[in-house]
N, C-alpha and C positions, 0 to 999 in steps of 0.2 A: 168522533174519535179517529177515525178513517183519514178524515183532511189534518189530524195534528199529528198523528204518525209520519204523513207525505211532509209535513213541515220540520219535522224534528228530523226526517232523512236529508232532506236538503240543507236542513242547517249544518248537520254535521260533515255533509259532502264540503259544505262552502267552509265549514272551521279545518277539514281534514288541507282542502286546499291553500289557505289562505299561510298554513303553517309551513307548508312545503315551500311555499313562497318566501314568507318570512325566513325560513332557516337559508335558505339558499341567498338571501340578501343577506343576513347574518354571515355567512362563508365570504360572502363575497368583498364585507367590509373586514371583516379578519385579515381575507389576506393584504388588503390595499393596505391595512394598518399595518402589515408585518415588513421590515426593509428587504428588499432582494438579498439574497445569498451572497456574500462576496466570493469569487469564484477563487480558489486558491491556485498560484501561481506554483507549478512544482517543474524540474527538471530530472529526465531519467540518470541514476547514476549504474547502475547493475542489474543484474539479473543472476537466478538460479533456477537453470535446467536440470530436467532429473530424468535415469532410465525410464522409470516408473510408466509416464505416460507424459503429454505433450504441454503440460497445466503449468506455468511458470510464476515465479514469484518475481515482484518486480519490487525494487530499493528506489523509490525518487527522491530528493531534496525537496523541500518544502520551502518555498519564499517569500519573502515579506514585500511590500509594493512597489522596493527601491530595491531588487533583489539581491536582497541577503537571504542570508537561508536564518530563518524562523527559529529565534530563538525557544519559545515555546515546544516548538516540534520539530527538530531541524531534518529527519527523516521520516519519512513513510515506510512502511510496506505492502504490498497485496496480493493476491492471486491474479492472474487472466487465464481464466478457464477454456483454453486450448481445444482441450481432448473432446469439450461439450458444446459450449454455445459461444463461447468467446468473451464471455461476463466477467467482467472485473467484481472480485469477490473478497472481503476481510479477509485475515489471518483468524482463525478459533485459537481462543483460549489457551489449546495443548501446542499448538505452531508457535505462540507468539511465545510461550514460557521453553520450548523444547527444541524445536525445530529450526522456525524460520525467525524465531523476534532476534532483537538484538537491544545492548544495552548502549546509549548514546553519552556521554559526556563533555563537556564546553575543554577544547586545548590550548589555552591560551597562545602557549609555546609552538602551535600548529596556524595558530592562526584560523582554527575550524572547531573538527569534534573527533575524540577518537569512539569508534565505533567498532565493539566486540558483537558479533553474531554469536548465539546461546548455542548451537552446533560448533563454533569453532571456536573458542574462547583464547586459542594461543594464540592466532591471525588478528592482528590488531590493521584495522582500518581507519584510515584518515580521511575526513570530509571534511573536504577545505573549498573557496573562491578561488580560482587562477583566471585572471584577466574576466573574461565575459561570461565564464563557464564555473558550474560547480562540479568537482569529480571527486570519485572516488579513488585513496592512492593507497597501496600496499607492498611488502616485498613480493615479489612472482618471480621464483628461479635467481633470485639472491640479487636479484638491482629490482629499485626502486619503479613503479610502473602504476599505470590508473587502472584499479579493476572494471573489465567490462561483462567480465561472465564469471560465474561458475558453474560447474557441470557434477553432479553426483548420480553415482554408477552404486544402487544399491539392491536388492531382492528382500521380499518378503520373507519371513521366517514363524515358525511357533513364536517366537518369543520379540518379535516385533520385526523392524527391519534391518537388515545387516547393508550396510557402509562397505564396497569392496576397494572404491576409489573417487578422489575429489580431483576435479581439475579444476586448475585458476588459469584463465587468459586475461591477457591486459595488454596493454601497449607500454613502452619502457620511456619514461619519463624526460632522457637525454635523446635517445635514439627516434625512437617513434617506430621503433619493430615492434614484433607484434613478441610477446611473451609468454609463457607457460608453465605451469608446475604440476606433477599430480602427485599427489598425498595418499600414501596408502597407510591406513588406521591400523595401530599394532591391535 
């Protein structure tokens, strides 16, 4: 009885073994079978800094292989967690519906997409191809200019955050000065 115990342990040492083998050859033909990631082509078009802390959300174009920007997806958004570890991180749910998303539409008339952020829905933004570059263009300070930043100046409250002021920088589309506007919320 003794010797079929020692045998029925070994067996199952050699069945525990032989599976850990098996799954790991299993993993390892999964992934040959699976095709590499195609790495997606994007280029930065803006940013929004904020008092709050150092954490910024970043706007890039997304592009297709002959770089157009992606009809599917023609923008991104993200976090780069600044203030923490440096980690590029999603938009949540309440950012992408309140905050930070924005709504994208084809402009034929533009030649791109005009581009409403859900924060500022009167600021209508144009993401278009110019020569080799994709940018983003808007009024800043009443001419025509490619946004490069925004900056919001806001403080915590009971009742959520209070907005004291918005600046837009950009460069001015004819001149190539640098441009600016700041918005103060009635």
């Amino acid at each position: 009885m003794k010797k079929a115990i020692e045998w029925f342990a070994v067996l199952a040492l050699l069945a525990v073994f032989f599976s850990f083998v098996g799954c790991a050859t299993h993993e390892e033909r999964k992934a040959a079978s699976v095709p590499a990631a195609k790495k997606v082509k994007t280029q930065s078009l803006f940013i929004i800094k904020r008092s709050k802390n150092a954490n910024v959300v970043h706007y890039d174009a997304r592009l297709t292989a002959d770089g157009k920007l992606d009809p599917k997806e023609p923008v991104i958004a993200y976090w780069v967690m600044s203030a923490e570890d440096g980690r590029r991180q999603d938009l949540n749910w309440m950012e992408k519906k309140k905050g930070y998303g924005f709504d994208i539409k084809p402009a034929p008339s533009a030649n791109g997409y005009k581009m409403t952020l859900m924060a500022a829905p009167q600021q209508q933004i144009t993401v278009k191809k110019a020569g080799d570059a994709i940018r983003a263009e808007m009024v800043i300070g009443g001419r025509s200019a490619v946004l490069e930043e925004i900056y919001i100046n806001a403080s915590d409250g009971l009742t959520g955050s209070k907005i004291h002021y918005i600046m837009l920088y950009g460069k001015d589309l004819k001149t190539g000065g640098k441009r600016s506007q700041k918005i103060v919320p009635k």
